[in-house]
C-alpha positions as CSV (number, residue, x, y, z in Angstrom):
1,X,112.3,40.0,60.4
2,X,108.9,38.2,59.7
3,X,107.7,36.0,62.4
4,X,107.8,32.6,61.5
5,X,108.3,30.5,64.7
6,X,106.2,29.7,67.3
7,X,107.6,27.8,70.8
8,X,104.7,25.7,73.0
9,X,106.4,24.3,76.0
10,X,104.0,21.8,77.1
11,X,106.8,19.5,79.0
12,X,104.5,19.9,82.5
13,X,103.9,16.8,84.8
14,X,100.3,18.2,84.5
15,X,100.0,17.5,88.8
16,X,96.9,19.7,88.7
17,X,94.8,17.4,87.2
18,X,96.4,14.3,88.4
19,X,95.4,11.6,88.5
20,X,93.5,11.9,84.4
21,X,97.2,12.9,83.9
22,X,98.8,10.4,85.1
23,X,99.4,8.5,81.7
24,X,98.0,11.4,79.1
25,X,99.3,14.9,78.7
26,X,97.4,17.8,80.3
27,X,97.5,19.5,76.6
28,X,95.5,16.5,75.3
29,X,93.2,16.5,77.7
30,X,89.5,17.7,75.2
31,X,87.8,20.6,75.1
32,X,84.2,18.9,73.6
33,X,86.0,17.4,70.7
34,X,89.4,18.9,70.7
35,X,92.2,18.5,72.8
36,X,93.2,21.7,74.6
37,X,96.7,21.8,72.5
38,X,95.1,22.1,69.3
39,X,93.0,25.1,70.1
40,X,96.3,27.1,70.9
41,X,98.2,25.3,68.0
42,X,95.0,27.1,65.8
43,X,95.5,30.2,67.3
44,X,99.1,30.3,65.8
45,X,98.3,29.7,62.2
46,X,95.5,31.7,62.2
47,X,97.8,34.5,63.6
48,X,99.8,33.9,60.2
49,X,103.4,31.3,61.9
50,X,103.8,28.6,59.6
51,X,106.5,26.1,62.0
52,X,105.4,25.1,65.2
53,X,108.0,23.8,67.9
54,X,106.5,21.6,71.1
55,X,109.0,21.6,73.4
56,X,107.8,17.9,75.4
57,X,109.0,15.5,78.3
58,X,108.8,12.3,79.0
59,X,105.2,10.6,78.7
60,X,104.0,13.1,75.9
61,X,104.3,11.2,72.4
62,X,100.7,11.4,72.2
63,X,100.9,15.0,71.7
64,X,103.7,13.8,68.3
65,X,100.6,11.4,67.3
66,X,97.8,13.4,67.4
67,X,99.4,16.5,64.7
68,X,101.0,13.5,62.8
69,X,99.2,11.5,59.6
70,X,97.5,8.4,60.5
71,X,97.4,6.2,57.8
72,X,94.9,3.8,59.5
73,X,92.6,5.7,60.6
74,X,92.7,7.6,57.3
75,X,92.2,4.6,55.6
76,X,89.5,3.1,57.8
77,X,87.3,6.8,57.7
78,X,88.0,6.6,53.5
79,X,86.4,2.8,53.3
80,X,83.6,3.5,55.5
81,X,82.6,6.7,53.8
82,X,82.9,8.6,56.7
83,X,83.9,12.0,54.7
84,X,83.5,14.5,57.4
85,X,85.9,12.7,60.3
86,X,88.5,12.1,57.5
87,X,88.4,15.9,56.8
88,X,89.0,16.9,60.3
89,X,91.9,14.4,61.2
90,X,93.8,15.4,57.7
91,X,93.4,19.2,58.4
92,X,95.2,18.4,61.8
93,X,98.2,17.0,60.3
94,X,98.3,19.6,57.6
95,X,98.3,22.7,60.0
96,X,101.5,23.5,59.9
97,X,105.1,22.2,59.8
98,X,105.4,20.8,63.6
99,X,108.6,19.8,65.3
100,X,109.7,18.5,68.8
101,X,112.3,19.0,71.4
102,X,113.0,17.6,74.7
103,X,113.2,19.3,78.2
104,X,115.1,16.3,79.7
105,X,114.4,18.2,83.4
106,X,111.5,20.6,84.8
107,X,113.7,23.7,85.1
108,X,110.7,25.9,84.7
109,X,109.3,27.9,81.9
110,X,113.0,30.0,80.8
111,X,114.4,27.0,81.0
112,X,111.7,25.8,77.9
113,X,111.7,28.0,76.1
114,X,115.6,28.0,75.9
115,X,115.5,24.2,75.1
116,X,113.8,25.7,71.8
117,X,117.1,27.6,70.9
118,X,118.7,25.2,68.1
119,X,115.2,24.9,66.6
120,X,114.4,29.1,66.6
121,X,117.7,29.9,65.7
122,X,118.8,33.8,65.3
123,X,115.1,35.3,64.9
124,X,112.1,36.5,66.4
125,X,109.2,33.7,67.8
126,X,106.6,33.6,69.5
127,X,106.1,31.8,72.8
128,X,102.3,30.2,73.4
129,X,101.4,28.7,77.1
130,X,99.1,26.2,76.6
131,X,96.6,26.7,79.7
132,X,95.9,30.1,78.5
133,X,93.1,29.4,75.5
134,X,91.8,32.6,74.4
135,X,89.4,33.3,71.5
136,X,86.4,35.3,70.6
137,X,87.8,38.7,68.9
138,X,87.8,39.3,65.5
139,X,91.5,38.9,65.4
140,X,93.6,36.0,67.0
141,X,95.1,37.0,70.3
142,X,98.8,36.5,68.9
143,X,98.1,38.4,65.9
144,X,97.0,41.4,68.1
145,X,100.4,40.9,69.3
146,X,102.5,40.7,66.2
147,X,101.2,43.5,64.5
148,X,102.3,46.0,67.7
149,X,105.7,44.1,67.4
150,X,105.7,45.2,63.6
151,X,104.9,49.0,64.6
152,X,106.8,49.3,67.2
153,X,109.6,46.5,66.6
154,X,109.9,45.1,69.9
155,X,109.5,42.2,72.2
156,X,105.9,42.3,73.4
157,X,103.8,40.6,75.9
158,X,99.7,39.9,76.0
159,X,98.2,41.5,79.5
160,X,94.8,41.3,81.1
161,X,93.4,43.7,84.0
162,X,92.8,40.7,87.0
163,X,91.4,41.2,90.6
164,X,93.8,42.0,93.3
165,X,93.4,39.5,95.2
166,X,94.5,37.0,92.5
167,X,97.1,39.2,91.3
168,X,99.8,37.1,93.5
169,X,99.1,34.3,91.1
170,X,100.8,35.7,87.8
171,X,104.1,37.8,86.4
172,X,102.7,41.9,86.5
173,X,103.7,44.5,85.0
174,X,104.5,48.5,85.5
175,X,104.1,50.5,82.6
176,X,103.0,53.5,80.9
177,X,100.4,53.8,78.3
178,X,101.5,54.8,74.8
179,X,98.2,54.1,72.5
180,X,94.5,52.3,73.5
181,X,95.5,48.8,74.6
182,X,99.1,49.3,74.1
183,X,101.5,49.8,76.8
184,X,105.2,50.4,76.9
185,X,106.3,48.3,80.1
186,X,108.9,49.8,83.1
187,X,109.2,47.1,84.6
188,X,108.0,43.2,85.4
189,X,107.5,41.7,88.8
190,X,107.1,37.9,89.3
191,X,104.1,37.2,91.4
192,X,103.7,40.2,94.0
193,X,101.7,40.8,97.0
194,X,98.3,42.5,96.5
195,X,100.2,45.0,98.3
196,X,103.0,45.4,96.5
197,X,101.9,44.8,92.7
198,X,102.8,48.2,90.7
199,X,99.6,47.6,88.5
200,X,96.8,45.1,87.8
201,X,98.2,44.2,84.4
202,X,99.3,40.3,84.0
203,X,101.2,38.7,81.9
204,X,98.9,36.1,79.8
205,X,100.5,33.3,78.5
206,X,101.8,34.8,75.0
207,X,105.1,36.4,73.9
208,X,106.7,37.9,70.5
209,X,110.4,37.6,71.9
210,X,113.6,38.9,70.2
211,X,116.4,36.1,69.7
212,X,118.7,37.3,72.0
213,X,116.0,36.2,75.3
214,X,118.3,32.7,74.4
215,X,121.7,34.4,75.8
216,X,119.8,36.4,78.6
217,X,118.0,32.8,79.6
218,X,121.3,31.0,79.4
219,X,123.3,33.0,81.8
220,X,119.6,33.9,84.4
221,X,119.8,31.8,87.5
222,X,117.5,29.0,88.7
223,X,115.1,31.0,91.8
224,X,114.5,29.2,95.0
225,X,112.6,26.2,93.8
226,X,115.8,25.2,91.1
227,X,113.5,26.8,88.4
228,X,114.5,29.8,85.2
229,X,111.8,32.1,86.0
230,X,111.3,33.7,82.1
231,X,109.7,37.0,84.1
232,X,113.6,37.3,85.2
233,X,115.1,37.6,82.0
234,X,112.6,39.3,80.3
235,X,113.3,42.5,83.1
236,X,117.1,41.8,81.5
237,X,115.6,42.2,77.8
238,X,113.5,45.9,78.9
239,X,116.8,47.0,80.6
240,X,118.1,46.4,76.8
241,X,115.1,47.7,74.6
242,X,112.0,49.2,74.8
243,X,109.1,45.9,75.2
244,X,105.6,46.8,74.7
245,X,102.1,44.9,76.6
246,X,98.6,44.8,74.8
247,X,95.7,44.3,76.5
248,X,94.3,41.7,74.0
249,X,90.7,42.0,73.2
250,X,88.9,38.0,73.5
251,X,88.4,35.7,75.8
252,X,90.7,34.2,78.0
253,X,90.1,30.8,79.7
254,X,92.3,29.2,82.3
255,X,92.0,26.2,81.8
256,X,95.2,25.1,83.8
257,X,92.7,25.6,86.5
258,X,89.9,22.8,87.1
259,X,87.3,25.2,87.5
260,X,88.4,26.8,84.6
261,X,88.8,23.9,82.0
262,X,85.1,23.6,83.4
263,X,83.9,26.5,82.5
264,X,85.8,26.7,79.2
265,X,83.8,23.3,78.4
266,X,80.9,24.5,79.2
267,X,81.1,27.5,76.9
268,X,82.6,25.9,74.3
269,X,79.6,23.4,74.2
270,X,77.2,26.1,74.1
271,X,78.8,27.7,71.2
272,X,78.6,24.6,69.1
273,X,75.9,24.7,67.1
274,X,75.4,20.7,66.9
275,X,75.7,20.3,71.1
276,X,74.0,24.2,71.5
277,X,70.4,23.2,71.7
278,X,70.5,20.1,73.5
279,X,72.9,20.8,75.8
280,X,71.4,24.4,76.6
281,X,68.0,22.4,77.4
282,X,69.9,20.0,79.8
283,X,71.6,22.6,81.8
284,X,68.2,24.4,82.5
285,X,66.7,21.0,83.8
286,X,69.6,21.0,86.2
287,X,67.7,23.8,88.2
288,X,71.1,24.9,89.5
């Protein structure tokens, strides 16, 4: 089946960046111009899905309000004559068909992504993580992704090489190569020691999952911290079926990480050709 759906749990208490997210989601917190949600929420339509589903918590209804219509602001843009602004917030509200669903608890990521089960029903999605913004490449990250699914019809994860000594910090994979960029996986392991890792391949924060992730979610324990780790039920799923990696070709900002929303601004600043110039000229006076 064509992939329609794609799943953005962004229910997070967002302590990382506490305390601007104390009263404002993290995904709303801007890139330049644009908060961070919308970037990934581009990413998806570009890469050809047509219904978004934002799985949210408490304290996020401004994520609802920023890819809904507003009237007033329409209005006030229109009678003012402001033609570009109004162009920009109508595009966001005509992205794409965007609904919501609650994660009542922080259960962890499985635990999400399973809250999205009514809304995905019985076919393929595709699961973004917010913090992970990636862009630069011809073709959209995800649709890198969907197109091995297609070949090889399979659940499929997005991978990028890291340094050892921050592999401890992400989901890693063991696998074999099958075509340049393409791996088929042999196994997943949550957050190894340097020591231990069986590769440097981590998972990146974007999935093409079968439906059937919903049953193996449903019945995969909390871990130690009362948390469904999704790493554990996707090693369920390759016991199952063959699941493929690519090593995505873009960029990849972290910009769960302070110093790496900082250095996503940054770049995203200087590839604006309106803030390029100026902003290029102001950095150089820093003599930093």
């Amino acid at each position: 089946m064509k992939v329609r759906k794609a799943v953005f749990p962004a229910a997070g208490l967002g302590t990382r960046f506490l305390p601007a997210t104390k009263a404002q989601p993290k995904e709303m917190l801007p890139l330049v111009d644009k908060p961070m949600i919308q970037y990934v929420v581009e990413e998806a339509v570009a890469s050809g899905l047509s219904e978004i589903i934002i799985v949210t918590g408490r304290g996020k209804r401004a994520i609802e309000d920023h890819f809904d219509a507003a009237f007033e602001l329409e209005y006030y843009l229109n009678d003012r004559g402001k033609t570009e602004e109004l162009a920009q917030i109508k595009t966001i509200s005509e992205l794409a068909s965007v609904s919501y669903v609650r994660q009542r608890e922080p259960l962890g990521l499985g635990h999400a992504i399973l809250c999205a089960r009514s809304l995905v029903g019985d076919e393929p999605f595709a699961v973004f993580l917010g913090d992970d913004i990636i862009g630069g490449a011809p073709t959209p990250c995800m649709r890198q992704l969907l197109d091995v699914s297609g070949r090889y019809g399979a659940p499929v994860l997005a991978v990028q090489r890291v340094p050892r000594q921050q592999i401890h910090q992400y989901g890693v994979i063991a696998s074999r190569p099958v075509e340049s960029r393409v791996h088929e996986i042999v196994d997943l392991v949550e957050k190894p020691k340097a020591a231990d890792a069986p590769s440097d391949l981590a998972i990146i924060g974007r999935y093409v999952l079968p439906p059937d992730i919903f049953e193996i979610l449903a019945g995969t324990g909390a871990d130690a911290r009362g948390e469904i780790q999704l790493t554990d039920a996707l090693r369920i799923l390759r016991a199952r079926r063959p699941m493929y990696a690519v090593e995505f070709e873009g960029r990849r900002y972290d910009t769960g990480d302070k110093l790496g929303f900082l250095k996503a601004t940054v770049e995203f600043a200087l590839a604006r050709p309106d803030l390029a110039p100026d902003f290029r000229t102001y950095l150089k006076s820093l003599n930093i």
